[in-house]
C-alpha positions in Angstrom: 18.6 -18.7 47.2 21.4 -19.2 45.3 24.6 -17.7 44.8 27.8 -18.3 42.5 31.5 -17.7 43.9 34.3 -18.6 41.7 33.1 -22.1 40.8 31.3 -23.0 43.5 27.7 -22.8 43.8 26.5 -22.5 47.4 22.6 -22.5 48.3 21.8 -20.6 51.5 18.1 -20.8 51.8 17.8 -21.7 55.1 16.2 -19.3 57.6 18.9 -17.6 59.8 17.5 -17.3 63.1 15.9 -21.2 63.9 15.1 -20.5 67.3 12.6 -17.4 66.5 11.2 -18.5 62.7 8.8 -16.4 61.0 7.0 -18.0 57.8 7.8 -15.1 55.7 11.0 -13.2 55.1 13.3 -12.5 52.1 17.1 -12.9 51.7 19.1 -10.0 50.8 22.5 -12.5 50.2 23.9 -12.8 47.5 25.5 -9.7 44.8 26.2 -6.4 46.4 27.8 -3.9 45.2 31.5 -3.0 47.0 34.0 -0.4 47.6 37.0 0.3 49.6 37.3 3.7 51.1 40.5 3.6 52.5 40.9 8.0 52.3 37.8 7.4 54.5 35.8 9.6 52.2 32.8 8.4 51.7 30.4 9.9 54.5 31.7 13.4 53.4 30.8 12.5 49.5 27.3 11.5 50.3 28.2 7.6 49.3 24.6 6.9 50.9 23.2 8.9 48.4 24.8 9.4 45.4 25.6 6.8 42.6 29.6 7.2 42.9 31.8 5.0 41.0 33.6 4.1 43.6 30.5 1.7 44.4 29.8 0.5 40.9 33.4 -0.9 40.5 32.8 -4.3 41.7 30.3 -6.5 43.6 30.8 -9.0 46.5 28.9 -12.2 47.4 27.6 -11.3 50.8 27.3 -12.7 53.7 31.1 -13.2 52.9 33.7 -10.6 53.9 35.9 -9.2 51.3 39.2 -11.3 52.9 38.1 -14.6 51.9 37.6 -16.7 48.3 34.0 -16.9 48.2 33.3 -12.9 48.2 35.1 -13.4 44.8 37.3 -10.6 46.2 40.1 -12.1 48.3 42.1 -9.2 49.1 43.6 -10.0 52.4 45.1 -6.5 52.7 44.1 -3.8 55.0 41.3 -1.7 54.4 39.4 -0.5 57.3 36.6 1.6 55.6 34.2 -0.9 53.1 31.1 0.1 51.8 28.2 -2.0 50.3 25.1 -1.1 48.5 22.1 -3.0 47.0 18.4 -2.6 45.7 15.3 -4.3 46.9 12.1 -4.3 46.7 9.3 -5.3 48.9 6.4 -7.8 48.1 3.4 -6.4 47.6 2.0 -9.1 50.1 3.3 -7.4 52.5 1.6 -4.0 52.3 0.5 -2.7 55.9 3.3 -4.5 57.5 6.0 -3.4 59.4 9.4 -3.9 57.3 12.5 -5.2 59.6 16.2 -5.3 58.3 18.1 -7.9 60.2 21.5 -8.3 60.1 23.3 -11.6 61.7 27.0 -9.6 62.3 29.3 -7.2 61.1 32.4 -6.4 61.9 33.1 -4.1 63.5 30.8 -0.5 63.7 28.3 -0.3 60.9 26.2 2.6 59.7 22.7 1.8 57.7 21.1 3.9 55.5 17.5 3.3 53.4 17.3 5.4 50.1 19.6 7.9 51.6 18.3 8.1 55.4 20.3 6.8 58.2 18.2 3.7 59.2 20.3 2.1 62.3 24.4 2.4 63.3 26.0 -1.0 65.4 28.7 -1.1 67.2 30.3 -4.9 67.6 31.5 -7.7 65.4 29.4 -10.9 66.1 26.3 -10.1 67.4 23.1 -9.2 65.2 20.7 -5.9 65.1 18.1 -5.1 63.3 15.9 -1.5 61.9 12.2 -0.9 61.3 12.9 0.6 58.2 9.1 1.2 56.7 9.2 4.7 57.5 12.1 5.2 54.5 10.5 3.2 52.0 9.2 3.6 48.5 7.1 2.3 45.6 8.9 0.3 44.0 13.1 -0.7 44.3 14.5 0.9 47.6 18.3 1.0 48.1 19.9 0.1 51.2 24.0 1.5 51.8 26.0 -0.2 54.2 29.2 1.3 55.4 31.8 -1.0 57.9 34.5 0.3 60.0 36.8 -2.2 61.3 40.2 -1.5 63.3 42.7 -3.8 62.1 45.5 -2.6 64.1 43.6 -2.0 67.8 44.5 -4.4 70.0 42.0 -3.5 72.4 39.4 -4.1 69.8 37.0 -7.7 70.4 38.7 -9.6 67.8 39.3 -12.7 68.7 41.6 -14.7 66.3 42.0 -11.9 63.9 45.7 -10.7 63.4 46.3 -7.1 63.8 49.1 -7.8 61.4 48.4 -8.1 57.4 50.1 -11.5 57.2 48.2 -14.2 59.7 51.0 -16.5 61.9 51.4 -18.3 64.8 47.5 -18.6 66.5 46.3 -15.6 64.6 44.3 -15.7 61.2 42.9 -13.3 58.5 40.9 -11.0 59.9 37.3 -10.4 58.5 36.0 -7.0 58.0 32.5 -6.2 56.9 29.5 -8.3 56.4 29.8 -11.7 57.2 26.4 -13.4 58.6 23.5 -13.6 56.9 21.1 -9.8 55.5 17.3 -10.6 55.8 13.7 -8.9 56.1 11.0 -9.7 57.7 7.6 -8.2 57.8 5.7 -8.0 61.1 2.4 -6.3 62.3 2.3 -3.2 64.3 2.2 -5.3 67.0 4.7 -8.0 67.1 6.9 -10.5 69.1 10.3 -9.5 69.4 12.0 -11.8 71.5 11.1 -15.2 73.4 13.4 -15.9 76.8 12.6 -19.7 77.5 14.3 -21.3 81.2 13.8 -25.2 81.5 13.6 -26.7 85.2 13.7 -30.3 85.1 12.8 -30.2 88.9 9.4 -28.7 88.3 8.9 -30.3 84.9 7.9 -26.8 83.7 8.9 -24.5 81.1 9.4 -20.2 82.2 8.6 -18.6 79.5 9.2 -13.9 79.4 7.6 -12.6 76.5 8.6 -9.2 75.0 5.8 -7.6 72.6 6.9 -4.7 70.6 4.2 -1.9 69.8 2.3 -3.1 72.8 -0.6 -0.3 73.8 -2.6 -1.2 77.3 -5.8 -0.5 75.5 -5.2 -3.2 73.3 -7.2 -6.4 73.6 -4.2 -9.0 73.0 -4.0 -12.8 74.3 -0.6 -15.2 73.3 -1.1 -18.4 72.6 1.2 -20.8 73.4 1.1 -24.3 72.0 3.6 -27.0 73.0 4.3 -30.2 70.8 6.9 -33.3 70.8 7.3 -35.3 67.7 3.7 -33.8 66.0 2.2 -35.0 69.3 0.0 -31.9 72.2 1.8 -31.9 75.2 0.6 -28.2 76.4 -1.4 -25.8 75.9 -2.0 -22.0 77.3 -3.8 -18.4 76.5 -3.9 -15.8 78.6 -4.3 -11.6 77.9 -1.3 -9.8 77.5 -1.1 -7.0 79.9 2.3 -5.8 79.7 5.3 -5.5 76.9 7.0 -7.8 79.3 5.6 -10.9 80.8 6.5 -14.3 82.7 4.6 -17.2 82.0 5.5 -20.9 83.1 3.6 -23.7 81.2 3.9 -27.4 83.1 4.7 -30.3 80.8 4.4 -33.6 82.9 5.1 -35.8 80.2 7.9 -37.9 81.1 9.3 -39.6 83.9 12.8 -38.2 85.2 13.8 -41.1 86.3 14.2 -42.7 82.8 15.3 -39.3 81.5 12.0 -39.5 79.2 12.4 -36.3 77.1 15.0 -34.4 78.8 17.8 -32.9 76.4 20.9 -34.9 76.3 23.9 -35.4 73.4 23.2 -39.0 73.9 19.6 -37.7 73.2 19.1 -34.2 72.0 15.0 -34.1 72.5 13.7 -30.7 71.3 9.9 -29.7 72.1 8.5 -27.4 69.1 6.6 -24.6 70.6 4.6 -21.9 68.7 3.5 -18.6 69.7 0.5 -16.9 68.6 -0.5 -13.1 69.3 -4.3 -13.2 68.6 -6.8 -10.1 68.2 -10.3 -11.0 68.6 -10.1 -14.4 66.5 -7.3 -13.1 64.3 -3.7 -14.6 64.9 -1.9 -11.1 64.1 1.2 -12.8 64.4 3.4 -16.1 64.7 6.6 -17.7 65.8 7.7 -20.8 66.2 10.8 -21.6 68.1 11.7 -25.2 70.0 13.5 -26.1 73.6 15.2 -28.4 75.3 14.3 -29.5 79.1 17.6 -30.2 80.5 20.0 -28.6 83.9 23.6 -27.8 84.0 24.9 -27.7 88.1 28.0 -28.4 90.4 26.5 -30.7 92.9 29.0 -31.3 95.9 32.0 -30.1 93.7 30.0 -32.7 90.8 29.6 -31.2 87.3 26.1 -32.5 86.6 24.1 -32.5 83.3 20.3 -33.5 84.7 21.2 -33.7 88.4 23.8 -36.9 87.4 27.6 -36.6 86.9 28.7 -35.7 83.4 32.2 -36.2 82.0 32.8 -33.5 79.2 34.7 -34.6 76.2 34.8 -31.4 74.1 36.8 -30.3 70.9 38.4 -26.7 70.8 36.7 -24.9 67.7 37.8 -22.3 66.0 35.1 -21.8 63.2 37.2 -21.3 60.3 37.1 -22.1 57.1 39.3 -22.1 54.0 37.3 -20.6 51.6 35.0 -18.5 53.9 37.3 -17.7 56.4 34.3 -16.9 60.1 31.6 -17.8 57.7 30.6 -21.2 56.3 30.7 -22.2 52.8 26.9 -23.5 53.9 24.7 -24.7 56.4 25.7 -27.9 55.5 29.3 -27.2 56.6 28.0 -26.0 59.7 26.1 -29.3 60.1 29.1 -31.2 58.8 31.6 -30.0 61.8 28.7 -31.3 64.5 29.0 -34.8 62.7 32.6 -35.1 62.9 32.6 -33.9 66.5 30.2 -36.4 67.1 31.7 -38.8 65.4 35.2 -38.7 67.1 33.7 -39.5 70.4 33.2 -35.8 71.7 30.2 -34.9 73.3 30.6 -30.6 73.1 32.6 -28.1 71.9 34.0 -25.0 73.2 33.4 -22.2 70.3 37.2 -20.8 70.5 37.2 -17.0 70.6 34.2 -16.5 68.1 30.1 -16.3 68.6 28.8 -18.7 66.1 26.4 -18.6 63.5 23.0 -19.4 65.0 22.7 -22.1 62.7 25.8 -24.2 64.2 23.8 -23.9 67.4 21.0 -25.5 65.9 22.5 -28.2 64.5 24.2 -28.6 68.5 20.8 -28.4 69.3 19.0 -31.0 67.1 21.9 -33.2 66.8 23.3 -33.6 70.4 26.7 -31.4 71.0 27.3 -29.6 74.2 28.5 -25.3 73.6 30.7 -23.7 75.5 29.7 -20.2 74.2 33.5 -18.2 74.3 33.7 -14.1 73.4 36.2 -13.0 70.9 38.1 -11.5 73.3 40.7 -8.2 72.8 44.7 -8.5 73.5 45.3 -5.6 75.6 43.2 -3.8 77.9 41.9 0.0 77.8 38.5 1.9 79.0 37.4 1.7 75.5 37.7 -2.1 75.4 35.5 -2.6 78.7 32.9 -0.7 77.1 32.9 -2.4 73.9 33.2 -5.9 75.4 30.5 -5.6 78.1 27.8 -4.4 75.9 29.2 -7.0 73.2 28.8 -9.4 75.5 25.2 -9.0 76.8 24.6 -9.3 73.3 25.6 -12.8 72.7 23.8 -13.9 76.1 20.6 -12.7 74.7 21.3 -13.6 71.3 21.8 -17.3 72.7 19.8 -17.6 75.6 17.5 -20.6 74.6 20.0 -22.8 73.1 19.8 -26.0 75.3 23.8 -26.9 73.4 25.2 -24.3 75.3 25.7 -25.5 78.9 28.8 -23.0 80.1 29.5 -19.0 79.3 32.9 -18.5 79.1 33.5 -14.2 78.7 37.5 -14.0 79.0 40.2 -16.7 77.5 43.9 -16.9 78.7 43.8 -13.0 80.8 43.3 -11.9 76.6 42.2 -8.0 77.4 43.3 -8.3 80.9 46.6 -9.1 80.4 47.9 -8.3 83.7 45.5 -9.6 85.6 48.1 -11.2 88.3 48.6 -7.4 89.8 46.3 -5.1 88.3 43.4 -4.7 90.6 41.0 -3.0 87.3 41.7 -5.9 85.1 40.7 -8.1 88.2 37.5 -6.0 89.0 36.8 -6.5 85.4 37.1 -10.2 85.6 34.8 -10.3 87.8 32.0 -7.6 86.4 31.7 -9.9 83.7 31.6 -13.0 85.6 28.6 -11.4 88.0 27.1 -9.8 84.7 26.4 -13.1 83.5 25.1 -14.5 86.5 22.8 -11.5 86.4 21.6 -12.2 82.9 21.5 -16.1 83.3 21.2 -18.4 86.5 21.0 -21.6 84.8 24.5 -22.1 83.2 28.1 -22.1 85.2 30.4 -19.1 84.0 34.2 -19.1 83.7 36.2 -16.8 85.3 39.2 -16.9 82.9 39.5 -19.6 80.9 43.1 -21.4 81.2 44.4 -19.7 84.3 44.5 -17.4 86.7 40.9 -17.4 88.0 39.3 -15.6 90.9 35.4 -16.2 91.6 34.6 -18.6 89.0 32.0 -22.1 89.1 34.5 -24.2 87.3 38.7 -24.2 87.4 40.0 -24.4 83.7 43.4 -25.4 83.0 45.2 -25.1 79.7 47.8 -27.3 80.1 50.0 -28.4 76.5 52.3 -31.0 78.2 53.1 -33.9 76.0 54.6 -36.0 78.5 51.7 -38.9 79.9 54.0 -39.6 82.9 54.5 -35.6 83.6 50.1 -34.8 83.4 49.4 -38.4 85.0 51.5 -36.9 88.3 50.4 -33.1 87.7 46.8 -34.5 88.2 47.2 -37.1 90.6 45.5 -35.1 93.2 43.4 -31.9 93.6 46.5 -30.2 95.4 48.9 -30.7 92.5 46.3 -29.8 90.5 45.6 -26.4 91.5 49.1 -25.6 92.4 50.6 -26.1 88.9 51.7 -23.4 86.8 51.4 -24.7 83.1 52.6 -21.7 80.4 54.1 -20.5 83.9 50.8 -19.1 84.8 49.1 -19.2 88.4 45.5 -21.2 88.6 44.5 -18.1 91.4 45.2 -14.2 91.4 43.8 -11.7 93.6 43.8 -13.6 96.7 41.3 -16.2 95.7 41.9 -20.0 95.8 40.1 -23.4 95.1 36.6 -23.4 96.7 36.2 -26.8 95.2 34.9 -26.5 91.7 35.1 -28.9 89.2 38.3 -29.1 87.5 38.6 -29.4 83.8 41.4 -29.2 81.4 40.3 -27.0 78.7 42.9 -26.7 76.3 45.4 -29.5 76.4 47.0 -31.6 73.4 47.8 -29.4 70.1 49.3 -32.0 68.3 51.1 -30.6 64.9 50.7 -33.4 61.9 50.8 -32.1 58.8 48.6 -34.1 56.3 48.1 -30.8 53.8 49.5 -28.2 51.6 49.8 -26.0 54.7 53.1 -24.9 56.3 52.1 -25.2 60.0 52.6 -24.9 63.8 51.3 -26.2 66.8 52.1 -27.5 70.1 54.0 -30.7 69.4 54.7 -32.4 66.3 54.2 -36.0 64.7 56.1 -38.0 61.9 53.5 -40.1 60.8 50.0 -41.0 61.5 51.2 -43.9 64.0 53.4 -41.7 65.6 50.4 -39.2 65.9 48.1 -41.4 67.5 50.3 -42.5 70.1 51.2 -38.9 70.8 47.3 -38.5 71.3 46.6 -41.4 73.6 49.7 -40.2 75.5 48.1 -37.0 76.6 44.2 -38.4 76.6 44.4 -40.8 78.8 46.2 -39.5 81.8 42.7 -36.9 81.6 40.4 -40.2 82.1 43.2 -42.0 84.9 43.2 -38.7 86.8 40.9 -38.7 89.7 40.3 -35.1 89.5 39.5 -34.2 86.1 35.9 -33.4 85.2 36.2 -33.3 81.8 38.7 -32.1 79.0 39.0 -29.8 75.8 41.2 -31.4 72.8 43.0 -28.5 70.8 41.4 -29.0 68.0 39.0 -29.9 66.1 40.8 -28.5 62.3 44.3 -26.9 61.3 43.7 -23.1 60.6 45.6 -21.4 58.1 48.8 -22.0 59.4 48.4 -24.2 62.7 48.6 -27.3 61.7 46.9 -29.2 65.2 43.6 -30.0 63.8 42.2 -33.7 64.3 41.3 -32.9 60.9 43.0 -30.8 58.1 41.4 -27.2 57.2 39.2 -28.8 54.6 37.8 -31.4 57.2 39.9 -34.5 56.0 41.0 -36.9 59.0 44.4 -37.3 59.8 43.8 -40.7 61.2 40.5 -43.1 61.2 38.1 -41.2 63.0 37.1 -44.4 64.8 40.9 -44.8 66.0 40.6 -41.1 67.4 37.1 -42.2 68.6 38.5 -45.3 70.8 41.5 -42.5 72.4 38.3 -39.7 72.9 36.0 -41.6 74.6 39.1 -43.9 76.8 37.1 -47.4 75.1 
């Protein structure tokens, strides 16, 4: 579909969940109508039911929040209380269906109600839910009402980069309150798929496969059938009855040879098999999804971080995920694809998502185009009882959200002791550390999981230092050895708290550079500054290549891939211009 935001005309027709794809569904982006309800009024006046004016002021482009340009809004001030509201109605072709509501994200707690019934209520800014709404529908148009509660001023609230001030400075940005990932529905029989868990091992050349089947009945007479395909062409095929809502299946594939890395999943070569899942009744295929995979391993083998049982060097790009115009949602999907390009094409091979859960569609494009995801939580400042219960369920979320994205290759739940800020003596905020650090072990066994990402780690599979030294001669000594290494204090923080200490992980630098150059209208901040663009690439081979000299370094994380709002240490500028010749950055990136 198309939709129309100041003068810009942005299509959005692409389906927003490409790892689980259904053939039919309908968009429900695009004109809502919008109010504020800063008195906080609106549950008492029955806003879910009756017409007020104070919804039939204005409208808003959804799926972008009210802060940013393109919800031809742009009203950066605080208003915690938003409501939306819109009419639909459903095909005809899909009478006897089940009727889903998706939603990708809204921020923060969100409250759902079909033609004046409450139809779901959420609880977390970036991960999606959904509501079998058919019992509340009508004949004809069906209204659906929307209200979003955000917390501007909590710093306890998962928030990543979103000030709790009303002006954005320093590392902090303009929050986004509402809406702001793609609205959909999606009919689906009585007895459906509602989520595929896919686990390569490249050992066993086989694909584990759990199944969840919603409306499942044991009387039922049910097979899946799974087909799997690479490049159009049968590589495997399997049926078998479905006993159980939950099920594990592994399907061999045996069509390449490891040793030439055949069709394993690489950024050098991001092979995808296409897989299709059929739940059939008799002869009838009651339902369908296609989804894809990628056969590859991420492991520490003898202190070695390893992508396919080989040594990998990590070049990855800090991203933040914003954008001028959208603010934590993409003009397109073509800007989404656009930022994997210019990754790529600066000589990175991944990028660590900064303090945000990304549009499914960025993963994709990681996915099909090569680009390594280090999937980071939008953390909270401060700690609290309330923020450990928001954050944990938050983040088993995002695990299952993201689960079969080969791209991703390291979880990372806590950045820089954000939430646990006094994680050096307080023995809760350590405990919590490490709940969410054995959490995601118990959720996923395939990926490596960072303790606390910078500093001050305790059990952890990789050591991450954030180090913004400027100096060559000062990081080239500093990382000389493992024992420097570990011992330094950049920002003045410990590498170890709580009595732990190097095991011998891998060591990578995961924030380091923050260059300032100012090539925009932007006032701006960073790290360090450069005059000129000479200036500025000297500054960036001074702190790049002591990371490939070092004997000890695994692998590093450039801050940043674009200025944001005010910070100004982008390789490129907000609207994804280069500050140098991306193949002069690419010869410093890659140390050719």
């Amino acid at each position: 579909m198309l939709i129309e935001a100041g003068n810009t005309l942005i299509s959005r027709p692409e389906y927003p969940r490409p790892e689980f794809r259904r053939k039919e569904w309908l968009s429900l982006n695009g004109a809502w109508d919008f109010g504020f309800d800063d008195e906080r009024a609106g549950e008492e006046e029955q806003w879910y039911i009756k017409d007020t004016p104070a919804l039939s002021a204005r409208t808003i482009q959804v799926p972008f929040a009210f802060q940013s340009r393109l919800s031809g809004i742009e009203d950066p001030a605080f208003h915690d209380v938003v409501w939306y509201r819109r009419s639909f109605e459903v095909p005809e072709a899909w009478s006897g269906k089940r009727i889903i509501l998706h939603f990708g994200a809204v921020d923060y707690l969100a409250k759902v109600w079909v033609n004046g019934q409450l139809a779901v209520m959420h609880e977390g800014g970036h991960t999606p839910f959904q509501a079998d709404i058919t019992p509340l529908l009508v004949q004809g148009s069906n209204r659906i009402v929307l209200r979003a509660e955000d917390f501007s001023r909590d710093e306890t609230l998962p928030r990543g980069k979103q000030y709790w001030l009303e002006q954005s400075a320093s590392i902090f940005y303009t929050r986004t309150t509402g809406i702001w990932q793609s609205v959909w529905l999606e009919p689906v029989p009585e007895v459906h798929m509602r989520k595929i868990m896919m686990t390569p091992d490249i050992d066993r050349n086989e694909i584990r496969i759990r199944t969840f089947v919603d409306g499942f009945k044991p009387a039922a007479a049910l097979k899946l059938r799974i087909k799997v395909t690479y490049g159009g062409e049968w590589i495997a095929e399997d049926q078998y009855h479905v006993g159980h809502a939950e099920q594990l299946r592994t399907i061999g594939l045996g069509d390449f040879a490891e040793h030439g890395l055949g069709r394993l999943w690489s950024p050098e070569h991001p092979n995808l098999y296409d897989i299709v899942y059929q739940l059939v009744r008799g002869e009838e295929v009651i339902d369908e999804v296609a989804a894809y995979f990628g056969m590859r391993k991420v492991s520490v083998e003898d202190g070695r971080l390893c992508l396919n049982n080989r040594p990998y060097y990590q070049r990855l790009i800090l991203d933040q995920g914003y954008f001028p115009d959208g603010i934590l949602t993409a003009p397109s999907d073509e800007a989404l694809k656009r930022d994997v390009e210019l990754a790529k094409e600066m000589g990175f091979n991944g990028v660590r998502k900064h303090q945000k859960t990304e549009d499914p569609r960025f993963l994709y494009w990681c996915d099909k185009m090569g680009l390594l995801v280090w999937s980071e939580a939008a953390n909270a400042y401060e700690y609290s009882e309330a923020y450990v219960r928001r954050f944990t369920k938050e983040w088993q979320e995002i695990i299952e959200r993201d689960y079969n994205h080969p791209s991703i290759v390291t979880w990372v739940p806590l950045n820089e002791s954000w939430g646990i800020p006094n994680v050096q003596i307080d023995k809760r905020q350590q405990q919590h550390g490490l709940a969410m650090y054995h959490l995601t072990k118990s959720l996923d066994e395939m990926r490596p999981v960072v303790y606390n990402d910078g500093w001050e780690h305790m059990t952890t599979d990789l050591i991450t230092i954030h180090d913004y030294e400027s100096r060559q001669e000062v990081l080239e000594q500093r990382y000389a050895t493992v024992e420097s290494a570990v011992n330094s204090m950049p920002a003045n923080r410990k590498i170890f708290v709580g009595g732990a200490s190097y095991q011998g992980q891998p060591i990578l630098i995961s924030e380091f550079g923050g260059i300032a150059f100012k090539k925009s209208e932007w006032e701006g901040w960073g790290y360090s500054g450069a005059e000129n663009e000479e200036d500025f690439l000297i500054r960036l081979k001074a702190v790049v290549d002591p990371m490939f000299s070092s004997p000890v370094i695994q692998g590093y994380c450039y801050t940043q891939l674009t200025d944001v709002e005010q910070e100004i240490n982008g390789l490129l500028t907000y609207d994804r211009k280069p500050k140098a010749p991306l193949a002069e950055i690419r010869k410093i990136m890659t140390g050719k």
